[in-house]
N, C-alpha and C positions, 0 to 999 in steps of 0.2 A: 504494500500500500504506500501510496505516495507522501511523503510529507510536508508543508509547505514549504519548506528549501529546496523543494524537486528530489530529493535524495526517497530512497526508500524506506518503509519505515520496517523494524522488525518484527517480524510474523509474531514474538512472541509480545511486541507490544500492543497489538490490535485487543479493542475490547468488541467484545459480541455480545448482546442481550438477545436471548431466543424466548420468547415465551412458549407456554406449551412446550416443553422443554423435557417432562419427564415422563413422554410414550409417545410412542409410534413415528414419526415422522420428526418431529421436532426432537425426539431422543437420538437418533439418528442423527440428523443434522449434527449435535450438539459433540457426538461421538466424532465422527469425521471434521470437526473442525477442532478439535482437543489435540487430535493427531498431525493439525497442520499448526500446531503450537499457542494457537489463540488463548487469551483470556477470554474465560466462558463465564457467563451471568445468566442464569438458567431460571427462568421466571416459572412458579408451578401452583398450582391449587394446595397440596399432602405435603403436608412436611416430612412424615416418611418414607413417602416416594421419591419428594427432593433429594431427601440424606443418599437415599436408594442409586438412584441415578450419579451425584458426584463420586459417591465410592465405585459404583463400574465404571464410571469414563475415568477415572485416576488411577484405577488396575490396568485398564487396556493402556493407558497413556501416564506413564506415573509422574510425567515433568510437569503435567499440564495443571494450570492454576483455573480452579472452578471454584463459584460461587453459587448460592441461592437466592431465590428472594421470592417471599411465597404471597398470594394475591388469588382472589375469585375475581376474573376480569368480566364478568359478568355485573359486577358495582363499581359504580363509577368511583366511589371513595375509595374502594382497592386498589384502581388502577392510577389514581392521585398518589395515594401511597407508596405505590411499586413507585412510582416513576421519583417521588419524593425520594426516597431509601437509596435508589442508584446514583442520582444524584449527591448525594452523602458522601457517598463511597468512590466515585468518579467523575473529574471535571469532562472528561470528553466520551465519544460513545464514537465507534468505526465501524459496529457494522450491527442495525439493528433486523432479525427477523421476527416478525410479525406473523407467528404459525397459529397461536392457537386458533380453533374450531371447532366448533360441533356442530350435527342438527341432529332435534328434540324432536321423538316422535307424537309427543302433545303441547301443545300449547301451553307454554311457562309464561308470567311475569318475574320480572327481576324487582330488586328492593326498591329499583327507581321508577318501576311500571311502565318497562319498557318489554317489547317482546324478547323471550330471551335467544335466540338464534339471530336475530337482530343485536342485540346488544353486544355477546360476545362475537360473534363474526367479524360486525362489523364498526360499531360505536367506539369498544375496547383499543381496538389497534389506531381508529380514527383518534382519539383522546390521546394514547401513551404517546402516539408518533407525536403529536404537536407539543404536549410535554417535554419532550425530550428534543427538541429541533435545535435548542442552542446546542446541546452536548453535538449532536451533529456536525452541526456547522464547527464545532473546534475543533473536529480530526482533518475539517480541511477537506479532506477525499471519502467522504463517509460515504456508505450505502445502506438504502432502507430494501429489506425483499419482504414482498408481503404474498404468503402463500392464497391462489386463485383458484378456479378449480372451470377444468371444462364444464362443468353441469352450470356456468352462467349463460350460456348458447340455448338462446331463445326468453331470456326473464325480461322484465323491464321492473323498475321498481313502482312501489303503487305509494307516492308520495301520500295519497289523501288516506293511506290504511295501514302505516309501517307497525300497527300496535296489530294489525291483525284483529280487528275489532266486530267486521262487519261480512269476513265472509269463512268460508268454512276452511279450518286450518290445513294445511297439505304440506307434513314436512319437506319432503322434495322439491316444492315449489319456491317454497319459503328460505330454505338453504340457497337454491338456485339462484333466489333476487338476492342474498349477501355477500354466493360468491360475485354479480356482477357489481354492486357495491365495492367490492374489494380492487376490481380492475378500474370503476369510475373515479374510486380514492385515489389510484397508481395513476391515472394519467394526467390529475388534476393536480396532485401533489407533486410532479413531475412536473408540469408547468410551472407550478411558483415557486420553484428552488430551482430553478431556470440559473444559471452562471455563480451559484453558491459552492460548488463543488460537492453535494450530496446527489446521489443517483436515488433514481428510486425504478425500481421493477418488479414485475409480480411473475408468479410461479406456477405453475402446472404439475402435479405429483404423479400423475398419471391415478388409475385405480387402483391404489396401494393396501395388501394383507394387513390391517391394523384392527385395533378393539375401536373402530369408528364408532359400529351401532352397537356397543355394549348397554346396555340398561333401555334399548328401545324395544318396537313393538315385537314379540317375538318370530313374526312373519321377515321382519326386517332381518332379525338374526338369520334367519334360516335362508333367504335369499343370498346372505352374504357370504355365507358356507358355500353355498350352492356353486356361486358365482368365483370364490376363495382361487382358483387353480387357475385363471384370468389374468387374474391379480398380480403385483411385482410385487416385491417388498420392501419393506420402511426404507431396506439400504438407499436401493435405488430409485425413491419417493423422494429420499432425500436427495439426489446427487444435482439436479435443477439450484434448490435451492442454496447447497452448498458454493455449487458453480460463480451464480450471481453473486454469493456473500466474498468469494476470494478471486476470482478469474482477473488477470489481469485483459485478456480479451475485454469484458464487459465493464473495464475502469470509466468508460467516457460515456457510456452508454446510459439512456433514462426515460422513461417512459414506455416501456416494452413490456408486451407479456413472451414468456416461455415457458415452452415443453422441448425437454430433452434435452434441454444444454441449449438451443437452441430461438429465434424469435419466428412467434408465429401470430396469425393475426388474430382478434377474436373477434366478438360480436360486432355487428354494426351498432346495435344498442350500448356496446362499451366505449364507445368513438363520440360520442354525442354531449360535446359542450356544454350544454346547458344543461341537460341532466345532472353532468359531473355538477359544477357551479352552482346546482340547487342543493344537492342532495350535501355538498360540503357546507352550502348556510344553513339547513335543517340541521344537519348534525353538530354544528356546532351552536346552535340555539339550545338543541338536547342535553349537549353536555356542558353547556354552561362556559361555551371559550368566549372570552370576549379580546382577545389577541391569538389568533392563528397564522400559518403560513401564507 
């Protein structure tokens, strides 16, 4: 990574926040980049699973310096928190992923009375990332990757119902309008960190073996068995996301989605300016920013 003398900086000085950090994908990630020397800051719900997760990536990697910091990004006061606490502990931030995710196969509210697949999808990573924008901007050459998912191809978002209030809930549907949320945050947040030296791109995992629909409808389970032998695994779920966090290929690059290491296009509906540009004022009316990027 670059630093602003032009000179390189050291692999082992880069810090990385991953949220979602302690399964499936986001553990992964966090493992392959422990191995490329990083400091790891591993954002997680369990603090047993936290402790869980640094003691395997410090076996596999015994040099590697990991952190915790534990958060339900699903409340906006947690994710105030988390971003407070790193802050604490570090003036700059080089390379933030925005993994966590889920979809709920009934209809939650959060403590804020926000939908909760809504919220954590997409509210959580929209709030940390602007929390944390200065740390950004002080590594100079930072990059934001925010994990996408092809299942936004064909959503639009339904500005006048993001609470899911008024029509019949359909987890599928409803993950699908956050993952395109997620690509309209990447291109928008992309544009206004325009010549800052922060990249920002989103990711594609492909359809990755993970405990995604654990605790959902049991039909959901058993499709995901079913489907299981399709599927890649966490490793290579991660390797996208790892790619954009360290490649020097995609140093200069911002505003992209990929699959497979590579840039592909997505929706027409994730291209749509105005879309992005509303849905970044609502959400930040939601979350209470009154200074954003």
């Amino acid at each position: 990574m670059t630093a602003a003398d032009g000179t390189m900086r050291d692999e082992r000085e880069r810090i990385v926040l991953i949220t979602g950090a302690t399964s499936g994908i986001g553990r992964a990630t966090a493992s392959a980049l422990a191995r490329q020397g990083a400091t790891l800051v591993l954002a997680g719900r369990d603090e047993a699973r936290a402790r869980a997760t640094v003691d395997e990536i410090t076996r596999g990697s015994p040099h590697a310096r990991v952190e915790y910091l534990l958060a339900d990004l699903t409340a906006r006061d947690q994710v105030r928190r988390l971003a407070g606490e790193f802050l604490e502990r570090h003036a700059r931030l080089d390379v933030l992923v925005n993994n966590a995710g889920a979809m709920f196969w009934r209809r939650h509210i959060t403590v804020d009375g926000e939908e909760m697949t809504f919220a954590l999808n997409h509210l959580a990573p929209f709030l940390l990332t602007n929390l944390l924008l200065d740390a950004l901007r002080a590594s100079a050459s930072a990059r934001v990757v925010n994990l996408a998912s092809a299942a936004h191809q064909g959503a639009t978002i339904p500005f006048d119902d993001l609470r899911q209030e008024h029509v019949r809930y359909r987890p599928l549907g409803v993950y699908s309008q956050t993952k395109l949320a997620n690509l309209l945050f990447t291109y928008e947040l992309a544009r206004r960190l325009e010549g800052t030296g922060v990249t920002v791109n989103a990711a594609h995992p492909g359809f990755v073996a993970s405990n995604f629909a654990q605790g959902h409808n049991p039909w959901m389970r058993a499709a995901m068995v079913v489907s299981r032998p399709f599927s890649v695994s966490t490793e290579k779920g991660a390797r996208t996301s790892v790619y954009l966090a360290t490649s020097p290929e995609v140093a200069e690059t911002t505003g992209k989605y990929f699959a497979n290491c590579r840039p592909i296009p997505s929706s027409p509906a994730s291209y749509d300016r105005d879309a992005a540009r509303r849905l970044w004022e609502v959400s930040a009316r939601i979350v209470g920013l009154t200074d954003s990027a």
